[in-house]
N, C-alpha and C positions, 0 to 999 in steps of 0.2 A: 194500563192498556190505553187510556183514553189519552196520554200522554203525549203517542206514536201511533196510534192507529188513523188512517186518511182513507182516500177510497180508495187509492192503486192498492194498497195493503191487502184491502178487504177483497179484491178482486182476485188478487193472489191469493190470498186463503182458499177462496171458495175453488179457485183452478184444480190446488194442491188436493182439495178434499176431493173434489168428483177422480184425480187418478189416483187417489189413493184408495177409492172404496175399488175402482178396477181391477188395480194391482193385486189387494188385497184376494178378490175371488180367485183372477187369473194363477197366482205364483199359487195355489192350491189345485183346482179343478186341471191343468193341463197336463202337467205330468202324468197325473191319474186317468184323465180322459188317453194321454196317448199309450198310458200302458193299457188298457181297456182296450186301445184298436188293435194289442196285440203286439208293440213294438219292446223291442230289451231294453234293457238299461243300458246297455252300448250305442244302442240308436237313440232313443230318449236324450243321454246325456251327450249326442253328436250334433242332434238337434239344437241343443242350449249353447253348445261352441258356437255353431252359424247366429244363432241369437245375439250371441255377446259378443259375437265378430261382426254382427250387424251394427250391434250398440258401439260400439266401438269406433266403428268409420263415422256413423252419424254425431257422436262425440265430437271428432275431431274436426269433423265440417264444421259443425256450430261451436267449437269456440275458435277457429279460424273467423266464422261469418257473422257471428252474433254481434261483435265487439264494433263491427266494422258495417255491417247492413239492418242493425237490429234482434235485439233480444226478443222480444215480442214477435216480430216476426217468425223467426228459429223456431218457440211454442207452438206455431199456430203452423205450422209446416208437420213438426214431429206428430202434433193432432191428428190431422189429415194420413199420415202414416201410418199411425198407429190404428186407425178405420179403417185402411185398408189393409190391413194385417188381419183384422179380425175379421173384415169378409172373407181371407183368404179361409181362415177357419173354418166358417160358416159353410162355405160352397166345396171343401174338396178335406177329405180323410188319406189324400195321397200324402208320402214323407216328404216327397220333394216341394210340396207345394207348401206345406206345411213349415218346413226350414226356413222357405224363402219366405214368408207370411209373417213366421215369429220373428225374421232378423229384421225386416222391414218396421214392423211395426213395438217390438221388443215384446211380445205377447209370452204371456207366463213368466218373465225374469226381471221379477221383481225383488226388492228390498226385502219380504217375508213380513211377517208378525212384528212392530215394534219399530220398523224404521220409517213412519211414518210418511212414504211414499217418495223420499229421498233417494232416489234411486235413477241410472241412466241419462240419456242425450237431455231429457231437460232439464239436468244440475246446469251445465253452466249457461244456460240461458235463464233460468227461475233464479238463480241465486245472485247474480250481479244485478238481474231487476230488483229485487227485494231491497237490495242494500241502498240503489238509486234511492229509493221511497223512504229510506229510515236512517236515521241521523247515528253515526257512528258509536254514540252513547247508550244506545237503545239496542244496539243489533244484536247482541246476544238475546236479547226477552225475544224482538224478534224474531228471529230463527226458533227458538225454543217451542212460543207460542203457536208457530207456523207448522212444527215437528207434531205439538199436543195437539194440535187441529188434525193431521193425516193421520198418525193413530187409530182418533175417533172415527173418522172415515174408515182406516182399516179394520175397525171392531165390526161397522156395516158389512162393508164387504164381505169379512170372513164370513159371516152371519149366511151371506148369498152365496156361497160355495155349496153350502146346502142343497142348493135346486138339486140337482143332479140326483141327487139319493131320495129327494122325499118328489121327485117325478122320475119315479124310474118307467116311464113306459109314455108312449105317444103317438104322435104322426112317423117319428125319425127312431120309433124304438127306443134302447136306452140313452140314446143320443139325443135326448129330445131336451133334457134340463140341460146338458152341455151347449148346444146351439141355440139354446134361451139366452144363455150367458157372452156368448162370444158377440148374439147378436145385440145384448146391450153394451157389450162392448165400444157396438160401433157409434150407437148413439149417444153414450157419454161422452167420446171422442171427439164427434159433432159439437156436444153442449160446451165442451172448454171450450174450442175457438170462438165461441159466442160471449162467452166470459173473459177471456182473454182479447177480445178486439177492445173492449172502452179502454185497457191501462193506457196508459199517456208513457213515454218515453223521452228522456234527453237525446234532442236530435245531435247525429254525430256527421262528420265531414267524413265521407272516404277519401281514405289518402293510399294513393300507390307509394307504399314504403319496405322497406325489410320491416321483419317481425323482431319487435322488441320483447323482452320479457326480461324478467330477473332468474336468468340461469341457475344461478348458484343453489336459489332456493328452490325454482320447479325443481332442481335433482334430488333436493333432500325431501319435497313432498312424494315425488316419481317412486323414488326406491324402496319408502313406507310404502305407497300403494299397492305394489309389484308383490310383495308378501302378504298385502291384506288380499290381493285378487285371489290368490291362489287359495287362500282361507276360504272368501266366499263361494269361490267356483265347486268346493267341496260341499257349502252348506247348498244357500237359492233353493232353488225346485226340486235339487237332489235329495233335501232333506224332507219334504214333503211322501218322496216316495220313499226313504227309510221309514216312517209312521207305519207308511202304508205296508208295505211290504214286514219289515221286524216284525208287525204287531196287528196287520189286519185293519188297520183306523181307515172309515171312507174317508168323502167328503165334509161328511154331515159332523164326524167325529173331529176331524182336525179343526173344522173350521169353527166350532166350538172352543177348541182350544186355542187355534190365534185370535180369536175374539177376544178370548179372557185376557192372553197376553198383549194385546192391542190396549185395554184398557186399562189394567197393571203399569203399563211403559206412560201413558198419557200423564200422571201426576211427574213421574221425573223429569219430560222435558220438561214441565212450568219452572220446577225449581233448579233445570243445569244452570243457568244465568245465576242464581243465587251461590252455586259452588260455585263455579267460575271466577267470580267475583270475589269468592270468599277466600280462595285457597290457591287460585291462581288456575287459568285455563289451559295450561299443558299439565301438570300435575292433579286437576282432574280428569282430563282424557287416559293418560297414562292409569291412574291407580284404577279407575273404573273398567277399562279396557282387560286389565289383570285379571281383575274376575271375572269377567265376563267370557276368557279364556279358556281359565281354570275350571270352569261350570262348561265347557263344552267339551273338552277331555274327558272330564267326570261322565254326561249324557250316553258316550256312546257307548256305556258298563251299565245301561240300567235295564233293570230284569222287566221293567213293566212299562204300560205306557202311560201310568199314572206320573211313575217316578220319573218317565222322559221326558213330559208334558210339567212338570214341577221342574228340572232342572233347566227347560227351554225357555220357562217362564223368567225364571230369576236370570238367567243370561241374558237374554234381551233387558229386564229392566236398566241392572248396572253398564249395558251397553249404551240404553237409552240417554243416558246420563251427560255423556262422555260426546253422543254424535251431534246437536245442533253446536258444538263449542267446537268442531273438527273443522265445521263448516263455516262458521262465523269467521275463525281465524286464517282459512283462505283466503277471503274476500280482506279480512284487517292487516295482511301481510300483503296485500297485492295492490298496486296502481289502482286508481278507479277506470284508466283506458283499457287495461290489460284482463280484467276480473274474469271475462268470458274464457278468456285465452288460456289466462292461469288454473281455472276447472278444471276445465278441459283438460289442457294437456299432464295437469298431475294427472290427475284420476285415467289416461288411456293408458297408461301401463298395467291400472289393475283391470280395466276392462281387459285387455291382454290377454295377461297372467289366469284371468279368470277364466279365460275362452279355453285353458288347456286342461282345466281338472278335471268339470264334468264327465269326459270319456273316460277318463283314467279313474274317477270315483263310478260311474257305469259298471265298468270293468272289473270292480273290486267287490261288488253290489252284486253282480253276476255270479261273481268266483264266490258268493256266499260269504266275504267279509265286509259284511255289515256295518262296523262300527267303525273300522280303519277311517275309512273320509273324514269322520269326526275329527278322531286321533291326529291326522294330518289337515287339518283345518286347523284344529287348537295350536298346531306345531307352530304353521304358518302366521299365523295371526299372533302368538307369543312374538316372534321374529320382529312381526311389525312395530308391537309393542315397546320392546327394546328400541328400534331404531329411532321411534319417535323421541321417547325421553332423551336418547344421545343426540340427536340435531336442534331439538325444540329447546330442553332441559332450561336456557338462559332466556328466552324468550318472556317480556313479561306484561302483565293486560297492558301496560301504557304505550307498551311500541306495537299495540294494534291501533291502525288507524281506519 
């Protein structure tokens, strides 16, 4: 580490850590808080479309503007957003305000257990700074170490989902550990842009020009995405209320359990740089990917929520594996002018894709088919799986640059 670690590095660490212990509470306590206020699975999961059609636009703004006005900057915007998201929380139990609150700020639609906070509008603004600061030899540990650092924030986090259930009563009734939550929401949102103002940035020229990119490849990243969206939009928040709902789990129980698998996943990203490197970085995405599939298929057939909580564990880990090497290879396939752009615009297809399942997993949650989402998440994300091996398959570590 002492290799490649400098202070912009460390400052992106510590960013990544403060929204990953957020995320970490949020993508648990909100689903659960808004079925608490009484809303279906239909509304819940309608809610998460406007989220991830928020996420979405705000995407696609910051890797049009990041590239072009600053990365750091983008961050320090999305922060600010994401505060006032969580006041919207804080101050109104209304749906509609609440829609507009989580799309604005991305509140509750998070990466889940194990993704280390990798998640939403500040990929492509965190991840083409990152790589600015770290020498192309090193950005796999980078990334990896970056992944094992949010984890461990998301072990915190999950750990604070808890408020809710062990303060069930207060000023605001049982809503009193949920707006405990929301309101440090806002103030950790505050602390990044104060952590995020020292990074230092390569100053760029704005140029009025058309948008360049390397077409060929956004489409073969785009059309994997498109299939993983539709995967996650089944899992995210949704899965959070399958716990709850299948099996009764609160707060306090789940978040126990993405704690465990928060710290389970934290040893694999140290060591994806070492497979990567060992065995080649598409042929570990891909085989780890596999199972990580096949274990979510299996999930939605388990009778307990022992055995759901053991098969959600091991699927995140061999996922854990496979994602800062998903990510490093964006950034080593792409321009260093374009890196914002290239996030960006792969990944808004699965922000997309993602924005249409949750009603339609709502929907099936309602109708009392519980496990389908799963079944059709694994389906989707097998899809994905496949497509990567046939476009990547030739790809090898030396033509990442």
């Amino acid at each position: 580490m002492g290799r490649w670690l400098n202070k912009n590095l460390a400052l992106l660490f510590v960013a990544r850590v403060i929204r990953s212990i957020t995320q970490a509470f949020l993508v648990i306590v909100v689903p659960i808080y808004l079925a608490r206020l009484g809303f279906s699975a239909v509304q819940i999961g309608t809610l998460f479309m406007g989220t991830t059609i928020g996420g979405a636009l705000l995407i696609l703004a910051v890797g049009i503007g990041a590239d072009r006005w600053g990365r750091k900057r983008a961050m320090i915007v999305l922060a600010a957003l994401q505060a006032l998201g969580a006041a919207g929380f804080v101050l109104s139990a209304n749906l509609a305000v609440l829609t507009l609150s989580s799309a604005a700020g991305t509140i509750g639609r998070g990466g889940g257990a194990g993704s280390g906070g990798a998640f939403g509008p500040f990929y492509p603004a965190e991840q083409p700074l990152l790589s600015e600061h770290a020498e192309s030899k090193y950005r796999n540990e980078v990334f990896g170490f970056l992944s094992f650092l949010g984890v461990l924030g998301g072990a915190v986090g999950s750990l604070l989902a808890a408020v809710p259930q062990l303060w069930p009563s207060g000023p605001f009734g049982w809503r009193t550990g949920y707006l405990f939550l929301f309101a440090l929401t806002v103030f950790s949102s505050l602390l990044l842009i104060a952590v995020v103002l020292p990074v230092s940035e390569r100053k760029r020229t704005v140029k009025r020009q058309p948008l360049q990119l390397s077409w060929r490849l956004l489409g073969k990243f785009s059309l994997t995405n498109i299939f993983n969206g539709f995967g996650i939009g089944f899992l995210g928040p949704l899965l959070t209320y399958w716990f709850y709902v299948r099996f009764g789990a609160g707060t306090a129980t789940i978040g126990v359990l993405f704690t465990v698998v928060n710290l389970l996943t934290a040893l694999p990203y140290l060591i994806s740089a070492y497979l990567g490197n060992r065995f080649g970085v598409v042929r570990t995405v891909v085989a780890t990917r596999a199972i990580a599939v096949t274990l979510t298929g299996v999930m939605a057939f388990s009778p307990t929520y022992l055995v759901a909580g053991t098969l959600f564990a091991l699927r995140m880990v061999f996922n854990s594996l496979g994602n800062p090497l998903r990510q490093s290879m964006v950034m080593g396939m792409s321009n260093e002018g374009e890196r914002s752009t290239m996030a960006a615009f792969s990944n808004l297809p699965m922000q997309v894709s993602s924005a249409l399942s949750p009603p339609l997993g709502g929907l099936l949650m309602d109708e009392g088919m519980l496990g389908l989402p799963l079944v059709l998440a694994a389906g989707f994300q097998a899809v994905n799986t496949v497509l990567y091996w046939r476009f990547f398959r030739g790809v090898r570590n030396q033509d990442l640059h």
